[in-house]
Residue, then its C-alpha position, 0 to 999 in steps of 0.5 A: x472506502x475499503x477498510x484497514x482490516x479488508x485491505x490487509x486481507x487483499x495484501x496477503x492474497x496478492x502477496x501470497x503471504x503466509x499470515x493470519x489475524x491475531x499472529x504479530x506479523x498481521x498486526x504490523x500489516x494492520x497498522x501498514x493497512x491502516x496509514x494507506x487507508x488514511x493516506x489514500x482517503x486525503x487525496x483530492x481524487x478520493x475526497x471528491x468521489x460522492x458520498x457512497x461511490x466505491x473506490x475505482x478499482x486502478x485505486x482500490x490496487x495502488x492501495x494494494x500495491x503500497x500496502x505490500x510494499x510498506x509491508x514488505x519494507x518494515x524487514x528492511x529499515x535501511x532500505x536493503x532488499x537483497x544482497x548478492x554478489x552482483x550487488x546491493x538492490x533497494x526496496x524502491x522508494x518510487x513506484x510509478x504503476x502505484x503513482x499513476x493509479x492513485x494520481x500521485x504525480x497529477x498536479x493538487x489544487x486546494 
């Protein structure tokens, strides 16, 4: 399993961020990191992979992807990403890229 510290390391290079470890804004990408890797080692798919197995790599991205943008949400407590004069946009609440490779739309059993 990936942990919190080299998922947060994967955050920033595909991210393009600008951060480094003992600055806050890493701690806050460690703590966003930290929730993923608890959340993705729940799901069935990930507790039925044999003892040792890497993750898949369309999983090892969705945590990637969902990490980034809980990251990128924490600047935005009311969901506001933009404001232009076309509009409002909001950070999205749905990702379906990210629900597909973390099979988060597959029915559970248990």
């Amino acid at each position: 399993m990936i942990t919190p510290a080299s998922l947060a390391e994967k955050v920033i290079a595909w991210s393009s961020l600008r951060v480094s470890a003992g600055e806050s804004d890493f701690d806050s990408l460690l703590m966003v990191a930290e929730a993923v890797v608890v959340y993705v080692s729940s799901l069935q798919m990930v507790e039925d992979l044999p003892a040792g197995e890497p993750l898949p790599p369309s999983v090892e991205l969705g945590m990637v992807m969902l990490a980034s943008r809980m990251y990128r949400r924490r600047n935005s407590p009311t969901g506001i990403d933009t404001i232009t004069a076309d509009g409002v946009t909001y950070v999205t609440r749905y990702d379906s890229d990210i629900a597909s490779m973390l099979r988060l739309d597959s029915p559970q059993v248990g």
